[in-house]
C-alpha positions as CSV (number, residue, x, y, z in Angstrom):
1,X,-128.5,-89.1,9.9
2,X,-130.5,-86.4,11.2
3,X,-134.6,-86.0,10.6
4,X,-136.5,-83.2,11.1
5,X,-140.7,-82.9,10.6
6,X,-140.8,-80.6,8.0
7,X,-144.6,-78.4,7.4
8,X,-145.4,-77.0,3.8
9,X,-147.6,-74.2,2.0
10,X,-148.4,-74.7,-1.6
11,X,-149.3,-71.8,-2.9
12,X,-151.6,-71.0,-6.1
13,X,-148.7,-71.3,-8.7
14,X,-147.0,-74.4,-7.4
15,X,-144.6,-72.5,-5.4
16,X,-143.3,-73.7,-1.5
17,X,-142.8,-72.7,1.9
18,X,-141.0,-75.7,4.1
19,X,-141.0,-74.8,7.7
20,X,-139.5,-77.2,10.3
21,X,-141.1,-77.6,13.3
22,X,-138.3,-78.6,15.0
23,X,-136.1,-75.0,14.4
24,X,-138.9,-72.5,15.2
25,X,-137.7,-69.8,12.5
26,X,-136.1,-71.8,10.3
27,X,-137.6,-72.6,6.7
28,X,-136.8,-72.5,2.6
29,X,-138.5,-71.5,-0.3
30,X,-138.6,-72.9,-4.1
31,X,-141.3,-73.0,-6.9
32,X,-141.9,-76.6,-6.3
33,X,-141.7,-79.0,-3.4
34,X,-138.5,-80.6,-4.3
35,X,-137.1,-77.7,-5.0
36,X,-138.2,-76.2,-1.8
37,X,-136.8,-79.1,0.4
38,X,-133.4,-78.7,-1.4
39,X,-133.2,-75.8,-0.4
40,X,-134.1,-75.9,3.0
41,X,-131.4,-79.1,3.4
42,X,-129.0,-76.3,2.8
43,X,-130.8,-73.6,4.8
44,X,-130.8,-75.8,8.0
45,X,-126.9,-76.2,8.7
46,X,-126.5,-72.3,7.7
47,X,-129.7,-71.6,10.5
48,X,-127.7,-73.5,13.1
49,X,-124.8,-71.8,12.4
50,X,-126.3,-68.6,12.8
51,X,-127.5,-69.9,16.4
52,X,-124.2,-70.8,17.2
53,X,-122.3,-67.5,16.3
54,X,-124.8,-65.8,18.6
55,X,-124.1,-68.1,21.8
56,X,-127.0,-71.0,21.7
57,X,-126.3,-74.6,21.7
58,X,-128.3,-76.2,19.0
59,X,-128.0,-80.1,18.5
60,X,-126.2,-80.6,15.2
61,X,-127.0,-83.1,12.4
62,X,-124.9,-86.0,11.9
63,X,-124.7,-87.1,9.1
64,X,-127.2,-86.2,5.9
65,X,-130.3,-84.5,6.2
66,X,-133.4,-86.4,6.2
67,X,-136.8,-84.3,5.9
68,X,-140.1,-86.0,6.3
69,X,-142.9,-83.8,5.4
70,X,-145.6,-84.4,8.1
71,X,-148.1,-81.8,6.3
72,X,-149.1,-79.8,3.5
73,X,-151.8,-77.2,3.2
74,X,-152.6,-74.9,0.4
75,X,-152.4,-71.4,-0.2
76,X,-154.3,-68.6,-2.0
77,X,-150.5,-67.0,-2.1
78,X,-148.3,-67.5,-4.1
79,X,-144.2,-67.4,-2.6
80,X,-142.2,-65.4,-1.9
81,X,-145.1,-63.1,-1.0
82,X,-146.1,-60.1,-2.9
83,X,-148.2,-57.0,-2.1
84,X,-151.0,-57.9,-0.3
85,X,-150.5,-61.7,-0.5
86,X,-151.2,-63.3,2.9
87,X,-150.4,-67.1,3.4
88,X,-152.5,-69.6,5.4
89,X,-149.4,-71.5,7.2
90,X,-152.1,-72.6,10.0
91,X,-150.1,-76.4,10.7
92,X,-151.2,-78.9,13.3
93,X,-148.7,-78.1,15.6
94,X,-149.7,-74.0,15.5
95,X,-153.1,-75.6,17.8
96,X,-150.5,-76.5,20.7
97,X,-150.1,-74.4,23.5
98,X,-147.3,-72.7,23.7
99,X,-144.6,-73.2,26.0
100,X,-142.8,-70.9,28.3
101,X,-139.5,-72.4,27.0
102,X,-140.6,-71.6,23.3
103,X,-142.2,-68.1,23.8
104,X,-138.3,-67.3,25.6
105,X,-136.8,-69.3,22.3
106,X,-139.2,-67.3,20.0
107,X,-138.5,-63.9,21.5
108,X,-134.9,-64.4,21.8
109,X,-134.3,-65.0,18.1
110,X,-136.8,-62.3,16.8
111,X,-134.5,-59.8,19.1
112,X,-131.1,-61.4,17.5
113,X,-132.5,-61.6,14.0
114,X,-134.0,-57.6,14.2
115,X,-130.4,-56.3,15.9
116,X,-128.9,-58.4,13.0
117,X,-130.7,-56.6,10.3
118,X,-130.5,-53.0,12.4
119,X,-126.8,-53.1,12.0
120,X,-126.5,-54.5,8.4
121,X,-128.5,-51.4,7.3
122,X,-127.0,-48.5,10.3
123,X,-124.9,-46.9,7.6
124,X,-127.0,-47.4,4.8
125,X,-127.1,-44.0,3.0
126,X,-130.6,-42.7,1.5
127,X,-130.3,-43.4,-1.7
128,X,-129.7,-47.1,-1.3
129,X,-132.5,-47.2,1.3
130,X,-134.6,-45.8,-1.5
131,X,-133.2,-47.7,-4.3
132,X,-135.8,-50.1,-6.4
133,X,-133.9,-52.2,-8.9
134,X,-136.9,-52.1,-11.3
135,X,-140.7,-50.8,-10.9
136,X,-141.9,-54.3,-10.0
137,X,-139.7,-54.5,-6.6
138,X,-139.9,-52.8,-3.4
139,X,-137.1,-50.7,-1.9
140,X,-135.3,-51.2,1.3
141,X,-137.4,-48.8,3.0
142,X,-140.7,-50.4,1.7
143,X,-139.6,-54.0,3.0
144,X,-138.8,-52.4,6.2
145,X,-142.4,-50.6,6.3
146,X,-144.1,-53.8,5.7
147,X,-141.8,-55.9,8.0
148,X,-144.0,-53.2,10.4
149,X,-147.2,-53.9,8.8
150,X,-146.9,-57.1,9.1
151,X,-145.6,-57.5,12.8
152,X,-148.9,-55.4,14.1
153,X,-150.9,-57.7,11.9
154,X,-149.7,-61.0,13.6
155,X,-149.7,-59.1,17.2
156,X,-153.7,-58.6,16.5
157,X,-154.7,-61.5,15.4
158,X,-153.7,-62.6,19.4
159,X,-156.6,-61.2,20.7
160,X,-160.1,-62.6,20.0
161,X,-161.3,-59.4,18.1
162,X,-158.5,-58.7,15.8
163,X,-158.7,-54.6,15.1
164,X,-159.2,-53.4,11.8
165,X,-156.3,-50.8,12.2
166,X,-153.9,-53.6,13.5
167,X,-150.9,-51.3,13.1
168,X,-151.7,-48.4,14.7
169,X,-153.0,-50.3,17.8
170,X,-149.8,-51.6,18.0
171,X,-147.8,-49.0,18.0
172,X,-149.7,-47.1,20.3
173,X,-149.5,-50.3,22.7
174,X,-145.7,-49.9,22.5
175,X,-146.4,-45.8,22.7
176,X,-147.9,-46.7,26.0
177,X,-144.9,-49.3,26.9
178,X,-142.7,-46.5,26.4
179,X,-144.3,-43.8,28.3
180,X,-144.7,-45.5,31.5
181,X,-141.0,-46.5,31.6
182,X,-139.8,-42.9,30.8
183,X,-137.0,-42.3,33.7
184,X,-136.3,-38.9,35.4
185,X,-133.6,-39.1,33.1
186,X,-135.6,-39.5,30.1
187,X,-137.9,-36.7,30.7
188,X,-135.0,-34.1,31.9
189,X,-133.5,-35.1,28.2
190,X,-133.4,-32.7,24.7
191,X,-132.0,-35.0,21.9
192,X,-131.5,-33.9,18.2
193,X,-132.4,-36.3,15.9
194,X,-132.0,-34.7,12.0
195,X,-131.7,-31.5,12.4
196,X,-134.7,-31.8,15.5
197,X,-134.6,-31.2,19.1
198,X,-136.6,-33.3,20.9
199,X,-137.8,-34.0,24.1
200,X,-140.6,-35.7,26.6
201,X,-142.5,-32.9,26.8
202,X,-142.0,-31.9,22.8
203,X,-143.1,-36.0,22.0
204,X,-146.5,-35.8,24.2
205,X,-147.5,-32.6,22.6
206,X,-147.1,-34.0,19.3
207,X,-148.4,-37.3,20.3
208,X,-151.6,-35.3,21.1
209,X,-151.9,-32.4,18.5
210,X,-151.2,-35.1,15.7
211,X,-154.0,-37.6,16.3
212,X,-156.6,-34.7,17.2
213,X,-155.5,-32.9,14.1
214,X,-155.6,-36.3,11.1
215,X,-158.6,-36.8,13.6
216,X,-160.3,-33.6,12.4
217,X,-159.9,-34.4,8.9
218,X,-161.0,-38.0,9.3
219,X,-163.9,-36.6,10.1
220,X,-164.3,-34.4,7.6
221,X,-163.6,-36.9,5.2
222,X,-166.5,-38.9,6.6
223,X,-168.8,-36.1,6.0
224,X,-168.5,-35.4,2.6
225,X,-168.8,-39.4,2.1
226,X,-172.1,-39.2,3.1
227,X,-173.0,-36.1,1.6
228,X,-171.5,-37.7,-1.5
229,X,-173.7,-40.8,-1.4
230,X,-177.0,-39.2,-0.7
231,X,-176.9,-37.3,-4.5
């Protein structure tokens, strides 16, 4: 018999989120607990199989699952997430420093799980990446764009004054990555990407024109708040 610690988020409606501590990235959903746990006794031997088929060596279960939930904290969400819903998953164990071993773990599966998705959708056409199977659900293409959200969100809330425009510091952080790294082949290359050429050289100037130009109008904007206000 194998047991793992298991942590959970209740949200407003009843609904669950059972994360175990054990398999950093693995967890289940349900609209109750029981249901949740369930769910996640099925979820764990699909997660390590997943490890497996990409080349790590997770200890297996023998035997039935056993999950002792070792905490519970409540949510203004409610699961899975919608729109703006932001959980408040902050466990016990999230206060520990982290470990060299588990930032490697971490950033390893967040790299296998992304290339994953990348080539599950590489020959997705337009339409589908468009599609919304009613008004109430998002497309592929707004999942993606909030995976993105999302991702700068978490990356700001590292440093000890979170910015209010977490996703645009992140990319430019990665803009910045980028640019320093560019090799003498990278900056002697024209690519064509829809219908585009596109170079080094063509990238900067639009980094640069872009920004000063949705700068301009920011501004603008700004000024007719505040002649707005003062009638």
């Amino acid at each position: 018999m194998a047991r793992y610690r298991v942590h959970v988020e209740t949200g407003r409606d009843g609904t669950c989120v059972a994360h175990v501590a054990e398999l950093m990235g693995c967890f289940a959903i349900g609209p109750s607990l029981e249901e949740a746990l369930d769910n996640l006794r099925q979820e764990i031997p699909r997660f390590l199989d997943w490890l497996e088929e990409r080349g790590e060596r997770p200890e297996r279960p023998r035997g039935a699952i056993e999950l002792e939930v070792v905490e519970r904290v409540r949510s203004a969400a409610r699961f899975p997430c919608e729109g703006d819903d932001s959980a408040v998953d902050f466990f016990a164990c999230d206060a520990g420093e982290l470990s060299t071993e588990d930032l490697q773990t971490a950033m390893r599966r967040m790299e296998l799980a992304h290339r994953d998705l990348l080539e599950f959708l590489q020959d997705a056409p337009p339409d589908l990446m468009e599609w919304q199977p009613s008004p109430q659900e998002p497309s592929i293409s707004a999942l993606l764009r909030h995976v993105a959200y999302a991702e700068a969100h978490y990356l700001a809330q590292l440093e000890e004054e979170p910015s209010p425009h977490p996703l645009l510091k992140a990319v430019r952080a990665w803009v910045y990555y980028r640019l320093s790294r560019l090799s003498e082949t990278d900056r002697r290359r024209v690519v064509e990407h829809d219908g585009q050429r596109w170079s080094a050289r063509k990238a900067l100037r639009r980094f640069l024109e872009h920004e000063w130009e949705h700068g301009a109008q920011i501004r603008a904007l700004v000024e007719r708040y505040g002649r707005n206000t003062r009638r």
